[in-house]
N, C-alpha and C positions, 0 to 999 in steps of 0.2 A: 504493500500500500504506500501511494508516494506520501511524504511528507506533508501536514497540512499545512497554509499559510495561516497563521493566527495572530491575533491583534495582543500584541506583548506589554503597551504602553498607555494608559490615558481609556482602557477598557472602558466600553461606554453601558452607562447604568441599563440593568434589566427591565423588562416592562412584561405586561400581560401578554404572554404569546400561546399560539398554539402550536405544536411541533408535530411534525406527519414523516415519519421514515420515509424514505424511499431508496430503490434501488440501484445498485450502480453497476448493471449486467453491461457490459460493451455491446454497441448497435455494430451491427454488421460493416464490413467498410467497400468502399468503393474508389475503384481507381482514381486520382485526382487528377485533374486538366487543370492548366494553365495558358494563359493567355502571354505570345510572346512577340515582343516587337523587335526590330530588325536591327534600329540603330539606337533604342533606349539600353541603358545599362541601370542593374539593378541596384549596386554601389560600388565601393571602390575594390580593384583588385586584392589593396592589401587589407592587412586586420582581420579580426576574428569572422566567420561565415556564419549568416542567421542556419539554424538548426531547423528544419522546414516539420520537423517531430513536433518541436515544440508544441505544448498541449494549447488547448482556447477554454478558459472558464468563462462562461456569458450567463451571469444572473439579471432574471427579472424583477424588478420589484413593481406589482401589480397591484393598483387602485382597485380596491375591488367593492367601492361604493357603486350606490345605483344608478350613475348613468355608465357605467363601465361594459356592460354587456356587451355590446359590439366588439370591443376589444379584446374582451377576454375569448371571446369565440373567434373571433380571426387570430388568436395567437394559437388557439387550439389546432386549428384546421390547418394552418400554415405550418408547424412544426416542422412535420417531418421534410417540407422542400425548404424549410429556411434551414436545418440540420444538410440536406442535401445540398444546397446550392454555395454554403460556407466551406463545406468541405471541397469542394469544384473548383470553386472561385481563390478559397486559400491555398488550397494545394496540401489538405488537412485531409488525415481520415478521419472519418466519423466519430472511431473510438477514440479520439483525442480529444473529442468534445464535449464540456459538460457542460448540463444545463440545470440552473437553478431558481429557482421562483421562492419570494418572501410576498404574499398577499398582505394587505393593509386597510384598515377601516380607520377609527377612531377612538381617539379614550374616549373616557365614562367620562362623565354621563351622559356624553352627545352620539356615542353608538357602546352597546355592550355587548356585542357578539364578541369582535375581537378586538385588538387594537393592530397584531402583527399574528400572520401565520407562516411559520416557516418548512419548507417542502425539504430542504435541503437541496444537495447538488448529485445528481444523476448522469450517466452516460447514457442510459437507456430514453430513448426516446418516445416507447411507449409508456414508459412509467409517466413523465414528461403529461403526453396528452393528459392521463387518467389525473393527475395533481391538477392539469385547467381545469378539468372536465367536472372537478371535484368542487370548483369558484362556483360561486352565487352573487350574483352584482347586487345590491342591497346596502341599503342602509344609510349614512352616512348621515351628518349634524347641523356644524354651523357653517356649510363651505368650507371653511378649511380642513384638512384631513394629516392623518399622524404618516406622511411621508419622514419627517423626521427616526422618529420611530422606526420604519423600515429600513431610513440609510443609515441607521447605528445597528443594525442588525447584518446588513451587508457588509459591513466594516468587519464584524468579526464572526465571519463565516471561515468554512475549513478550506480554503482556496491553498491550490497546488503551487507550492513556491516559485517556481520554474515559468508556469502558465502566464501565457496573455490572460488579463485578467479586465473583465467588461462590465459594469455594472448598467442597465437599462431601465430607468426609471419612467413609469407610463401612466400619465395623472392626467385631469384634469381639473387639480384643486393646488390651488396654495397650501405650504403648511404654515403650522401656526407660529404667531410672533411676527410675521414681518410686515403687521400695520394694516391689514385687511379690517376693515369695517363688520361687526359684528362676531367676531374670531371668541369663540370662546373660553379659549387660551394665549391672550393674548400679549403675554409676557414671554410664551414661546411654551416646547412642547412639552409637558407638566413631569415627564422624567429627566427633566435639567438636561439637556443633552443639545447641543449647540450643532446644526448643520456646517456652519462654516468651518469648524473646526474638525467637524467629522471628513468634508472635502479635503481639508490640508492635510488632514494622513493618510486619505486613500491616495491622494499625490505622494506622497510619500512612500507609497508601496505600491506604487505603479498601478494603480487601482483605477481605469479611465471610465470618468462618468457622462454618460448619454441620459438625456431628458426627452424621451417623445412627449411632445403639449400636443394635447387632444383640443383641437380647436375647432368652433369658434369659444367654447369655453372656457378655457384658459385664459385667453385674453378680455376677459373681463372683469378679472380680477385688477386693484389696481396697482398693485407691484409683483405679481406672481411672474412674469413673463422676465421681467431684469433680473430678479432675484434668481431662477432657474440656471439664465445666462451665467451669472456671477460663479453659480456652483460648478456651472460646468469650465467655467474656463478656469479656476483655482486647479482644477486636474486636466486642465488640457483635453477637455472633452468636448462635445457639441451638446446646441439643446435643438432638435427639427421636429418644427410644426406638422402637425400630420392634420389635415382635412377630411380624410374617407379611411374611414376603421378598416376598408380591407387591405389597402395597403400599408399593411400593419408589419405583413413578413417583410417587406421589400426594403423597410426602413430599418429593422432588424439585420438583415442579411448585409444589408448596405455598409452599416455601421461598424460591425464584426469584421467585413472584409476589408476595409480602410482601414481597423486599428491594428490587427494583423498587419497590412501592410508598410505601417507606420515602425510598427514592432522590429522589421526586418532591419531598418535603415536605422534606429535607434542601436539593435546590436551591432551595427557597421560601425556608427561614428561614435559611441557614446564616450569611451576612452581617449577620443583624442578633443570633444568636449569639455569631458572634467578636466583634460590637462591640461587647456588651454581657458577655462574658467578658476577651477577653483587651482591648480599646479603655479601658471604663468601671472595670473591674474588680468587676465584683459578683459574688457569691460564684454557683459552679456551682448547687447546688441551689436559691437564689433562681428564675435563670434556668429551671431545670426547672420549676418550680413555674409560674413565666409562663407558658409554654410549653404547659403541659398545660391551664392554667384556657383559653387564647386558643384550641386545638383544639375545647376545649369548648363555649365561648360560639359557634365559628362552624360545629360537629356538625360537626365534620372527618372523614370516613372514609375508608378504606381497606380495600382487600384483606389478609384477615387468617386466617393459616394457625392453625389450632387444631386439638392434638394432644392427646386426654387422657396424662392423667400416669400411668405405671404404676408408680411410686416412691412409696415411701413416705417421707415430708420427716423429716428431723430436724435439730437445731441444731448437731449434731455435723456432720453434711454441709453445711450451710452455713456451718461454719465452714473445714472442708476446703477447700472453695470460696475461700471470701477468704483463706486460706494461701496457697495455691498462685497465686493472682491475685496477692497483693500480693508475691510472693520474686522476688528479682532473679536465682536461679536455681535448677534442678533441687535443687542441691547444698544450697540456703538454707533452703529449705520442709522437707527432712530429719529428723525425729526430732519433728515443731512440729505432725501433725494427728494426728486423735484415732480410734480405731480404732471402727467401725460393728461394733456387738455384733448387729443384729437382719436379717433378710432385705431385701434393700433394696424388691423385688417387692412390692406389695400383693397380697394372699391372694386376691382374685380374679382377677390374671394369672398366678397360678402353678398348674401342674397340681394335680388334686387324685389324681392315680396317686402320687404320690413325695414325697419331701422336699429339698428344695434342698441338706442337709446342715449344717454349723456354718460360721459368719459369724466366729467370734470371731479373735483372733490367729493364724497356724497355728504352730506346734513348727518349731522348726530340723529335727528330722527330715524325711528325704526321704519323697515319697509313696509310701504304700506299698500293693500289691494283697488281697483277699483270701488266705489262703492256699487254696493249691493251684489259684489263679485266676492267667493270667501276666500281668504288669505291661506295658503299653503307653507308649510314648513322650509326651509330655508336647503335644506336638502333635496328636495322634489325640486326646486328648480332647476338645481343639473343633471336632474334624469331626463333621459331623451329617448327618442327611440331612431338607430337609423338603417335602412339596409343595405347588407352589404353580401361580396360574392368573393370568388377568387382573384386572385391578382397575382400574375405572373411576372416576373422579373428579367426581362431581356434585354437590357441594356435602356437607350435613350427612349421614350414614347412617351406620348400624351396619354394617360390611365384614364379607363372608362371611371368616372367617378359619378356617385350615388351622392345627391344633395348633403351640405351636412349639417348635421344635426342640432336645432336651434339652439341658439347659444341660451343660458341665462340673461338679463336683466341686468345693472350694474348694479355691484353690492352697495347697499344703503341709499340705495337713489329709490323714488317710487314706481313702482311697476303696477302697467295696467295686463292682468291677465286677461282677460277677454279680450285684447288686440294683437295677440301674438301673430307673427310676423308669418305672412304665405312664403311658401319655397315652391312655386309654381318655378318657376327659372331657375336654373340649379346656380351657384356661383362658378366658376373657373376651375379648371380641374388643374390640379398640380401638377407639373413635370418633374421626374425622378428619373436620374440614371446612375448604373455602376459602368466605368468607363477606366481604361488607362487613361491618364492624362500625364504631363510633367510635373514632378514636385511644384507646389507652391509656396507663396510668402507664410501663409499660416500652416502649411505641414511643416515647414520648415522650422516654426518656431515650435510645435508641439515637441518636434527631435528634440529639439536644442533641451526644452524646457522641461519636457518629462523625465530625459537625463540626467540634468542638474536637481531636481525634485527628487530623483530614487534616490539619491546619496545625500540628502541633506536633511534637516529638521526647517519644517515648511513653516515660518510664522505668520504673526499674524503682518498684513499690508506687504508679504510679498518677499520679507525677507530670508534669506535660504544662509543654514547656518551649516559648512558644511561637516561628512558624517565619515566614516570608516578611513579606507584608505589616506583621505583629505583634511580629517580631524584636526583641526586646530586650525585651519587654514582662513584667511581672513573671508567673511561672511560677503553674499550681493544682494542684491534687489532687483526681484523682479521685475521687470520692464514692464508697463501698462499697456498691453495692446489692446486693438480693436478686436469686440467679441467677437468669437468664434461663428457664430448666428449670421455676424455681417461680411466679415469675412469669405466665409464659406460658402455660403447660400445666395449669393446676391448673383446666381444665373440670371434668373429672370428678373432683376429687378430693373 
């Protein structure tokens, strides 16, 4: 049995969980393809060579409140060709892949079924299905939900020391504490357990975090969408908007094969990184800058997930962003970001039945119904219902997309329910493709940055104090870039 990976330091407090064995029988394997180009080089001749063995651990952490059902049944369904298409695409056999699911409701007293249910981590694929199969979308409180919770439970899972290691977090709620209107925990998640800090050690142990936002819901929250951002770019990860719950595998698969692929070039350059970071000391974005000209000169590629952007960018959100990145906690970034006056949605991913409603500040007043309409609990507003079918994965195409599922009302604004919005016109379907492309500016910095993060103590605003080998060596700072979200995504923008 290989070695587990376990959380040695700063162990993050217990909470109400449910735990469900599962099995770890090896899924059969199947020859891997690769895709290869003629004059790209995959890195440099010299230094160590990525081990193509190397395992993949990819846990899910799945919202399993009540508007979640689409999700959870396209992750079901999709399994076994998001299993099949990673191993294809990576050049991975199956049995080197494990998959893990930690489902997530809320504390007490705003859900008491669960708060966390964790499946563990399996090779077996069909166990896999029967642990979705096992979800019941239900439940859930005050809008925000105990994600928190879930990513301190992913932090110290049994992950294989060795493994590319993926964390997929698939919500469509804010967690609590970071200022949401109505949050019934609103000093943050009621087992003292701090998100930010939870990101800066899974940076620390190479741990990359992915946020699917289940949209148009998400973004009606009114800092859940920066805040996400923020977590993901502390570990060099992404957060992509997803529109239509079928293409649920695609964004899955997509993600897994990019980080993999990111993984390869990471064990090519990472020692001549720390030599020249934390050994030489020259300044971190000198070293990016190398970095991206020497991909250049030798048409480096890689497998590269591209999601168009359905957000609309502004400076204010990118500043939210680097708030919530740079605060040493929930409690720090508090009262310091700046409030999104306009729809975050571009006007071609949003229905043309309805209005998304007001963006701006909401009123201390509680939400209030129509009159003579009866008011609904604060959770039945992000249950939705949407349908969805397969969705194949073939490189660049416009996905048949199924309208998507009306968003909620802004929290703490007043909502008329009997005017809910027609989805007679469906909004814009998103383009998604997995493609070789050349290294870019932001894979470039994820190399650089997830390198210098595995060998260092990740603090808080970004400073990296370095660790083993490097020990004593004088500490840097993080460089503030542009989020990963704008970066990455902004195909279609």
């Amino acid at each position: 049995m290989p070695n587990p990976f376990r959380a040695t330091k700063n162990l993050f407090k217990s909470k109400p969980t449910m735990s469900t064995s599962s099995s770890s029988t090896p899924a059969p394997t199947t020859e891997p393809t690769a895709d290869q180009s003629t004059d790209a080089q995959p890195g440099p001749a010299e230094g160590p060579k990525y081990d193509a063995s190397k395992p993949l651990d990819i846990l899910f952490l799945q919202d399993a409140t009540g508007s979640q059902g689409p999700y959870i049944s396209s992750a079901r369904s999709a399994i076994q060709s998001i299993c099949t298409k990673i191993s294809e695409s990576a050049s991975l056999s199956q049995g080197a892949i494990r998959f893990g699911l930690i489902a997530f409701r809320d504390h007490p007293p705003q859900d008491t079924s669960f708060v966390t249910k964790n499946f563990g981590f399996t090779s077996d694929v069909g166990t896999m299905i029967t642990n979705l199969a096992s979800l019941v979308a239900s439940g859930g409180g005050d809008g925000p939900e105990a994600s928190t919770a879930a990513l301190a439970d992913a932090l110290n899972m049994e992950w294989e020391e060795d493994a590319v290691k993926i964390v997929v977090l698939i919500t469509d709620a804010a967690p609590h504490g970071i200022g949401e209107p109505g949050d019934g925990f609103p000093n943050g998640s009621p087992d003292q357990n701090d998100p930010l800090e939870i990101a800066r050690q899974m940076a620390e142990r190479g741990i990359t975090l992915y946020v699917v936002a289940c949209e148009p819901s998400l973004s009606r929250y009114l800092n859940a969408v920066d805040f996400y951002k923020a977590l993901c770019q502390i570990t060099s990860g992404r957060m992509v908007p997803l529109l239509n719950a079928a293409q649920l595998g695609d964004f899955i698969v997509g993600s897994a094969v990019e980080t993999v692929e990111t993984e390869k070039l990471i064990n090519e350059y990472q020692s001549t990184i720390l030599e020249d970071v934390y050994g030489q000391g020259k300044p971190v974005e000198e070293v990016i800058q190398q970095m991206q000209q020497k991909m250049a000169e030798r048409k480096t590629e890689i497998k590269t997930f591209n999601v168009e952007n359905p957000y609309e960018q502004s400076r204010e959100s990118e500043s939210n962003v680097n708030v919530w990145a740079q605060a040493k906690s929930l409690g720090n970034a508090k009262g310091k970001t700046q409030a999104i006056q306009t729809p975050r949605l571009k006007k071609a991913f949003q229905s043309s039945g309805g209005s998304y409603g007001s963006y701006g500040a909401p009123p201390p007043a509680p939400v209030m119904a129509r009159p003579g309409a009866s008011a609904r609990p604060m959770q039945q507003m992000r249950q939705s219902v949407s349908s969805f079918g397969k969705s194949w994965f073939n490189g660049s195409r416009t996905p048949s997309s199924a309208p998507a599922p009306p968003a909620p009302a802004a929290y703490g604004a007043p909502v008329d329910y009997a005017a809910a919005p027609s989805y007679a016109s469906a909004p814009q379907a998103q383009q998604v493709s997995l493609m070789s492309q050349q290294v870019d500016q932001s894979q470039t910095n994820r190399i650089v940055m997830q390198s210098l993060m595995r060998n260092a103590k990740v603090g808080p605003g970004g400073v990296l104090t370095p660790t083993g080998e490097y020990s004593g060596a004088k500490g840097v700072q993080m460089p503030q870039v542009k989020s990963e979200v704008s970066d990455a995504m902004d195909t279609g923008a």
